[in-house]
C-alpha positions in Angstrom: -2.7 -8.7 6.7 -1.6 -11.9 8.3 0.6 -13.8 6.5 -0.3 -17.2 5.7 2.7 -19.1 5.9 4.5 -19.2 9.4 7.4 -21.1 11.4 4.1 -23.4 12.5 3.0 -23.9 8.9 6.6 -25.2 8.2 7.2 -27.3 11.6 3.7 -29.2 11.1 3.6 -29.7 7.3 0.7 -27.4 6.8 -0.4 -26.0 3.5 -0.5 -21.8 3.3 -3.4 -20.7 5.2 -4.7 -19.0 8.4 -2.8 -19.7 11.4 -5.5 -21.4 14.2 -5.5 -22.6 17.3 -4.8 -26.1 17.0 -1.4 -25.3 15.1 -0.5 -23.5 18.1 -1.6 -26.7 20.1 0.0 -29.1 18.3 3.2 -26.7 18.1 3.3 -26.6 21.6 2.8 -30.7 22.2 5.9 -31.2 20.1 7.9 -28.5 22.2 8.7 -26.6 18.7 12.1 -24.6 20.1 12.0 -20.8 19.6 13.9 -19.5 16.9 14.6 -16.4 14.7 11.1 -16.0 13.8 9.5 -18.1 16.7 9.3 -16.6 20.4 7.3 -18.1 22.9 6.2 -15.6 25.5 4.1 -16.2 29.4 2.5 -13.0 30.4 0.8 -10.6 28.3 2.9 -7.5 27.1 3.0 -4.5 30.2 2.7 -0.8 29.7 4.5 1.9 31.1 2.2 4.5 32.0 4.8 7.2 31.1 4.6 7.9 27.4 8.8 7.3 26.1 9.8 4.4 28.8 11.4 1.4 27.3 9.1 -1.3 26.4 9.8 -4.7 26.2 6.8 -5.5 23.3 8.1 -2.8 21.0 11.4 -4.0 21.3 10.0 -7.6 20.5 8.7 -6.6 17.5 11.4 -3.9 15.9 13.8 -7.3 16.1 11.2 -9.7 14.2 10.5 -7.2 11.8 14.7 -6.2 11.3 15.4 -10.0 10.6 12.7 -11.8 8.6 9.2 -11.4 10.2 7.6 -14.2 12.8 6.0 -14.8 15.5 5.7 -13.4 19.4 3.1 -16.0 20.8 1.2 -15.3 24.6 0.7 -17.9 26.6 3.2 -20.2 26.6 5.6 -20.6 29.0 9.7 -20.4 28.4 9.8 -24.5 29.1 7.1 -24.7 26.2 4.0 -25.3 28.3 0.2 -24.1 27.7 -0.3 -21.6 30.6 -2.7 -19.3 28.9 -3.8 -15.5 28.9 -7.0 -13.8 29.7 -7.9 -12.6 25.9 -9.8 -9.6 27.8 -7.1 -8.5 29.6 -5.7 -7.8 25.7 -5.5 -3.7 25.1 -5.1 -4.0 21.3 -4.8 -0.1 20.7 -1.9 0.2 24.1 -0.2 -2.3 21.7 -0.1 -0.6 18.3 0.3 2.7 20.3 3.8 1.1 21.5 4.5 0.2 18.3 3.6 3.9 16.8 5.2 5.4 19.4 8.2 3.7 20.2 9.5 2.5 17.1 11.2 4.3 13.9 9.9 3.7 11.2 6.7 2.7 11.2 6.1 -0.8 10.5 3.2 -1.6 8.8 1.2 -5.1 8.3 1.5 -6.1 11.8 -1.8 -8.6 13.0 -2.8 -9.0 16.5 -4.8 -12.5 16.6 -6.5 -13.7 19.8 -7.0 -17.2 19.3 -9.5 -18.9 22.2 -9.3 -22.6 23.2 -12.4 -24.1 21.1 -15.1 -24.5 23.2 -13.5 -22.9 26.1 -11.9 -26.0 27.3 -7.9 -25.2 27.6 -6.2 -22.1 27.8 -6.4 -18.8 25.4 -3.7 -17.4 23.3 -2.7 -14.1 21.9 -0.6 -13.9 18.6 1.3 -10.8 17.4 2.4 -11.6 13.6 4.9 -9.6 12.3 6.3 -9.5 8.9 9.1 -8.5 7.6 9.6 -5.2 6.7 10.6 -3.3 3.5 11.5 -0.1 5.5 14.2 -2.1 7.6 16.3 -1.3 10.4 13.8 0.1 13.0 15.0 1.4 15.7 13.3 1.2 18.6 13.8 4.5 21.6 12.7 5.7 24.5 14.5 5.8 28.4 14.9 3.2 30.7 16.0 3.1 34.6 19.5 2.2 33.9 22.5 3.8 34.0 21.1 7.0 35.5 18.1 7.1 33.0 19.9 6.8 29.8 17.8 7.7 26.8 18.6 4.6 24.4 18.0 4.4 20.1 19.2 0.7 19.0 18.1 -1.5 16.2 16.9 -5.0 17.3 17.4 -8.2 15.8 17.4 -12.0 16.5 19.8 -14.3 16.0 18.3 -17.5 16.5 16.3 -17.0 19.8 18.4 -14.3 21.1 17.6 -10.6 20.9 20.8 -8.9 20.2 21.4 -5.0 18.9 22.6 -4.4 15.4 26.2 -2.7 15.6 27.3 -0.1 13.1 28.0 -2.1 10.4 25.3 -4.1 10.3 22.7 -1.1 10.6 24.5 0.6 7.7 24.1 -3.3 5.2 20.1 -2.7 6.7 20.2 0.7 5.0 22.0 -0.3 1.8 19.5 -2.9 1.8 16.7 -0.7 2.2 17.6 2.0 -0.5 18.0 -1.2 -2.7 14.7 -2.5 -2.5 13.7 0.9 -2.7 15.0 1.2 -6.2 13.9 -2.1 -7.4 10.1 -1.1 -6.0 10.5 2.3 -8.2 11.8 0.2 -10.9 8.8 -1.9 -11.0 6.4 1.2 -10.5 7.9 2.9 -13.7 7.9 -0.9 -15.2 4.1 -0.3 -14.9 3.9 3.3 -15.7 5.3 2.5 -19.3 3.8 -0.5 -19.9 0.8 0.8 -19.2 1.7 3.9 -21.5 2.6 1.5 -24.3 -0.8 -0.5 -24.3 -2.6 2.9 -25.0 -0.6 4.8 -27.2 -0.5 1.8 -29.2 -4.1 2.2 -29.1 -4.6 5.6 -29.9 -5.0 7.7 -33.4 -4.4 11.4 -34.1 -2.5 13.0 -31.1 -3.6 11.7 -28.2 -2.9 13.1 -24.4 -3.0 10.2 -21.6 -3.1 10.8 -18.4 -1.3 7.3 -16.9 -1.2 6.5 -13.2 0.6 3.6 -11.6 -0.2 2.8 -7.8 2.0 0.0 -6.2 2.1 -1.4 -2.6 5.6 -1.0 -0.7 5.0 -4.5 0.4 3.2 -6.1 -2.8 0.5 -8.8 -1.8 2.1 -12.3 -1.9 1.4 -14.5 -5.0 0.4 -17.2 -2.5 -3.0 -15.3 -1.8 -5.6 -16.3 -3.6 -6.7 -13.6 -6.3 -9.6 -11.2 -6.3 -12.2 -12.2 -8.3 -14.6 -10.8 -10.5 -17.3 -9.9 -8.4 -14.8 -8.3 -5.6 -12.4 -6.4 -8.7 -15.8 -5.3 -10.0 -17.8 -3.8 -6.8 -13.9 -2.3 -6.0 -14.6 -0.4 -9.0 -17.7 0.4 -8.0 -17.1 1.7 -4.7 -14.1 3.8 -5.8 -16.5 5.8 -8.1 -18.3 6.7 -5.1 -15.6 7.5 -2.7 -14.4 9.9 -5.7 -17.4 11.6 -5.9 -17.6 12.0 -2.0 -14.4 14.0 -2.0 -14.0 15.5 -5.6 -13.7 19.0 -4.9 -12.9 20.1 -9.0 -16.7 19.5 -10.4 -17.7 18.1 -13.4 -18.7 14.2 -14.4 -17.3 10.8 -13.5 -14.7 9.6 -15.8 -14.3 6.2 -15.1 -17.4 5.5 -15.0 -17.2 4.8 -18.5 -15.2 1.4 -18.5 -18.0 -0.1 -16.3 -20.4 -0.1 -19.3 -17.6 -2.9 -20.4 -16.9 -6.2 -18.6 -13.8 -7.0 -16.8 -11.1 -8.8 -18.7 -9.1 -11.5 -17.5 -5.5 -10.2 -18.3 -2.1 -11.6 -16.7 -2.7 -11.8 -13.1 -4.9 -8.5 -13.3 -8.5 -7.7 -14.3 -8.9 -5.0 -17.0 -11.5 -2.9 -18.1 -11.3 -0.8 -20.7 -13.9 1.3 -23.0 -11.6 0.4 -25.8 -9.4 -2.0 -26.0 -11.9 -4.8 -27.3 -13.1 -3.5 -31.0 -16.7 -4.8 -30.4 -17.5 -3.5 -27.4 -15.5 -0.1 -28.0 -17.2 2.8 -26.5 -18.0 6.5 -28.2 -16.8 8.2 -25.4 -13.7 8.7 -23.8 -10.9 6.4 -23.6 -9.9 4.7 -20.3 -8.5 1.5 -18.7 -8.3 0.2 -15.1 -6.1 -2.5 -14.3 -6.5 -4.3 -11.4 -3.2 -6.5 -10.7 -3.2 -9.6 -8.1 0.0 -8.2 -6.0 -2.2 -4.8 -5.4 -0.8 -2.7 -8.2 -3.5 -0.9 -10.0 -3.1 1.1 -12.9 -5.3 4.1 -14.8 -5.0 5.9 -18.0 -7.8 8.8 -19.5 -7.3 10.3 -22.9 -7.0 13.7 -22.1 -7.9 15.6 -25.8 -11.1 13.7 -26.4 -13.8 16.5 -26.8 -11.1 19.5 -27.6 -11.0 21.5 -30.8 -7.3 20.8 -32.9 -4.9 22.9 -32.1 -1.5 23.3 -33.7 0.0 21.1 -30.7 -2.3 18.6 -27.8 -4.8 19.6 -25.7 -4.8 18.9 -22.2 -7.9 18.8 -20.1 -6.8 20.1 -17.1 -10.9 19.5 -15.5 -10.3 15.8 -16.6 -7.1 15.4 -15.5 -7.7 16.7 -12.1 -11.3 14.0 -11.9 -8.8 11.4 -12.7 -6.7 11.7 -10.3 -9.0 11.7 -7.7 -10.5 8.8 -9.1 -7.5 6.8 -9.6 -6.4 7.6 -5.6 -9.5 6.4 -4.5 -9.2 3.1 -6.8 -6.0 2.5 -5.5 -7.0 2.9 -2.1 -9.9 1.0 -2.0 -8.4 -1.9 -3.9 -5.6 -1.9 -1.2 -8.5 -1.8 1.7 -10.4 -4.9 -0.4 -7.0 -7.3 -0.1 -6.5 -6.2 3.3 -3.2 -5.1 2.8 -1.2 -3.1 5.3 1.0 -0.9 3.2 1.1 2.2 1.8 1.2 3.1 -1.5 3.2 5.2 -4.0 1.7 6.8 -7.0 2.9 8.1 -10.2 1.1 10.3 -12.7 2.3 11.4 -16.0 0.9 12.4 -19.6 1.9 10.4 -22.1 1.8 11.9 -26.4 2.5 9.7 -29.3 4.2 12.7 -30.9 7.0 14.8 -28.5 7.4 17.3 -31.1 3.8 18.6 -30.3 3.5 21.3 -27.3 0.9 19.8 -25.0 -1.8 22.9 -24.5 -3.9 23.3 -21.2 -7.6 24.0 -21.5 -9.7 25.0 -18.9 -13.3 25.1 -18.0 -14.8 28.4 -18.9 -18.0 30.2 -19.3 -19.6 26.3 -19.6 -17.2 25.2 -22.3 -13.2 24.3 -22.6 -10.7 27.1 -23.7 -7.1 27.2 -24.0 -5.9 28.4 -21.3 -3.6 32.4 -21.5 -0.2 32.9 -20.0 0.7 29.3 -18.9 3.5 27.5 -20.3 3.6 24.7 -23.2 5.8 22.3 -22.5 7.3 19.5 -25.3 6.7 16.5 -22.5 5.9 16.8 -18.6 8.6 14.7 -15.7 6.1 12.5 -13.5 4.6 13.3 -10.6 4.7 11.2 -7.3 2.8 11.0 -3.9 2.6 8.3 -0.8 -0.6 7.2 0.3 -0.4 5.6 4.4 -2.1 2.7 5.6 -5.8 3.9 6.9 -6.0 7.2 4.5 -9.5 8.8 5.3 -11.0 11.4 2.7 -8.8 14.2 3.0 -6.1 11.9 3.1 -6.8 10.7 -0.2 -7.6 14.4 -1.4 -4.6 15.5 -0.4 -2.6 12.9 -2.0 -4.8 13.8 -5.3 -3.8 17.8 -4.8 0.0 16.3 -4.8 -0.3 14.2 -7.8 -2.4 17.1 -9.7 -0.2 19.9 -8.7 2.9 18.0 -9.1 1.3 17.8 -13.4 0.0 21.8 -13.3 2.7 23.6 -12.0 4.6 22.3 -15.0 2.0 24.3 -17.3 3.0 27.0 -14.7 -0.4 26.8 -12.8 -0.7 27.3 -9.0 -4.3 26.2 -8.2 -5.9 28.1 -5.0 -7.6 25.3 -2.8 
């Protein structure tokens, strides 16, 4: 997703939006120097056609994305001067390829913009924007023709509108750096996870069961973009249903389906809907709740005992739980895909009981009715369960990520599901 506020935006006064060809124009007119997050570049990146040769472009972009994002801008010459590219000469895919191939780890988010003179009359521009990254340092490797072929692994950064190599020190602050943002992204998941696990249990009568689900982007969408609105949070919805369906290998009904009968909510910065949580529009059927937060986070809970006969403990329906998951994979994948954001995802599942003194109790699906399932354990309270979802997941992507988060639940009842 390309960001919307650049070293141009700043330099020419610009509000947040796309970047365009006239800002590269009028960027150019006022010889804007190159800087940390600015680098002016003539010819078009070149390929090796040896796979693991040293390449230039990847290097490029490992040392934006090590220091604070920017831009690598084709066309312009080192004295600042228009001299153009030929936009058909661009090989889009040779480009991300170098940055798959040649960089560690994989840095996500990055835009490739061709930007054409208006009305063909000046020369054509290529942008690569690159944003900072949350997995910082990269390292970029491969071998170069130097020193009899040396085989090279370095970290690259800029320092103003140099391109220097991190030494050891400074790679090990990038790491320490890192692992902190790391634990202040988990932080904020299992912020979510029990807020979320608050709102229903506060909700809930009897012994209740919820199955609760937090999904958060590793690179959150900025508040500057403009939030999704109804219609797009609603038809999200929608089309998450269906991708659910398409690759729900478990059986049985839809289980979100029943907070579309209800409206979406305006909440803070999020859209909820909810079968329940509005007294006059409460549904007879099972409990659930999407939320659908501005920065990408999305979050789904199910009532897992609805339907069951009292036990002395709380039933678990293991059919349920397994349609939910699914469901809420392919929610928060498709809500990611809707604010064109870059990033993968982590995902947490856990149940949630108003009452820890109460076993929870599996039922299964048998003979066309629920039963309580034999020789599996009954545990007081189950520890979460996590997966990571890439960028671009296709179906059995997102299934598998599902299977994690389900197995990562059952085994702690002491079932092993054959797939």
């Amino acid at each position: 997703m390309a960001r919307s506020w650049t070293r141009l935006h700043e330099h020419l006064g610009h509000p947040p939006g796309p970047l365009t060809y006239d800002m590269v124009a009028a960027a150019v007119a006022d010889k804007l120097p190159e800087s940390d997050d600015l680098d002016w570049k003539e010819p078009l990146p070149g390929f090796a056609r040896t796979p693991g040769v040293w390449n230039e472009f990847a290097k490029d972009v490992a040392a934006m994305a090590n220091t604070r994002g920017g831009l690598l801008i084709y066309g312009v010459s080192d004295d600042i001067k228009f001299v153009g590219v030929d936009l058909a000469k661009v090989d889009e895919k040779q480009m991300l390829s170098a940055i798959r191939n040649g960089i560690q780890p994989y840095i996500s988010g990055i835009d490739i913009i061709p930007l054409p003179a208006p009305g063909g009359a000046g020369p054509d521009v290529l942008v690569v924007d690159v944003p900072p990254s949350e997995m910082a340092p990269h390292f970029q490797y491969g071998w170069e023709a130097k020193d009899r072929d040396r085989a090279t692994f370095n970290a690259p950064h800029r320092i103003n509108d140099h391109t220097f190599y991190m030494p050891e020190h400074q790679v090990a602050r990038a790491y320490r750096e890192r692992f902190a943002r790391q634990d202040a992204a988990d932080a904020l998941l299992q912020a979510g996870l029990t807020q979320t696990t608050e709102t229903v249990l506060s909700e809930s009568e009897g012994l209740p069961a919820w199955l609760v689900i937090a999904a958060r982007l590793t690179r959150p969408v900025p508040r500057m973009v403009p939030a999704p609105t109804h219609t797009e949070a609603k038809y999200t919805l929608h089309e998450a249903l269906k991708t659910a369906g398409r690759i729900n290998d478990v059986g049985g009904p839809a289980v979100l389906s029943n907070v579309l009968g209800s409206d979406l909510q305006v909440g803070l910065r999020r859209w909820v809907a909810s079968s329940f949580l509005v007294p006059d529009r409460r549904s007879p059927g099972r409990d659930a709740m999407v939320e659908l937060h501005h920065d990408g986070t999305v979050t789904v809970s199910a009532e897992l005992a609805h339907g069951l006969p009292p036990h002395d403990g709380v039933p678990v329906n293991l059919q349920v739980l397994q349609t939910v998951v699914l469901e809420a994979v392919s929610l928060a994948d498709g809500f990611r895909r809707r604010l064109a954001a870059d990033s993968s995802l982590d995902i947490t599942a856990t149940i949630a009981t108003a009452n820890t003194g109460n076993r929870l109790l599996p039922f299964g699906n048998r003979f066309g009715g629920y039963a309580l399932m034999a020789e599996t354990r009954r545990p007081h309270r189950l520890l979460p369960a996590s997966t990571e979802l890439a960028p671009n997941a296709d179906d059995e992507t997102l299934r598998d990520g599902a299977h994690e988060l389900t197995d990562g639940l059952l085994h702690q009842f002491g079932i092993n599901l054959q797939r």
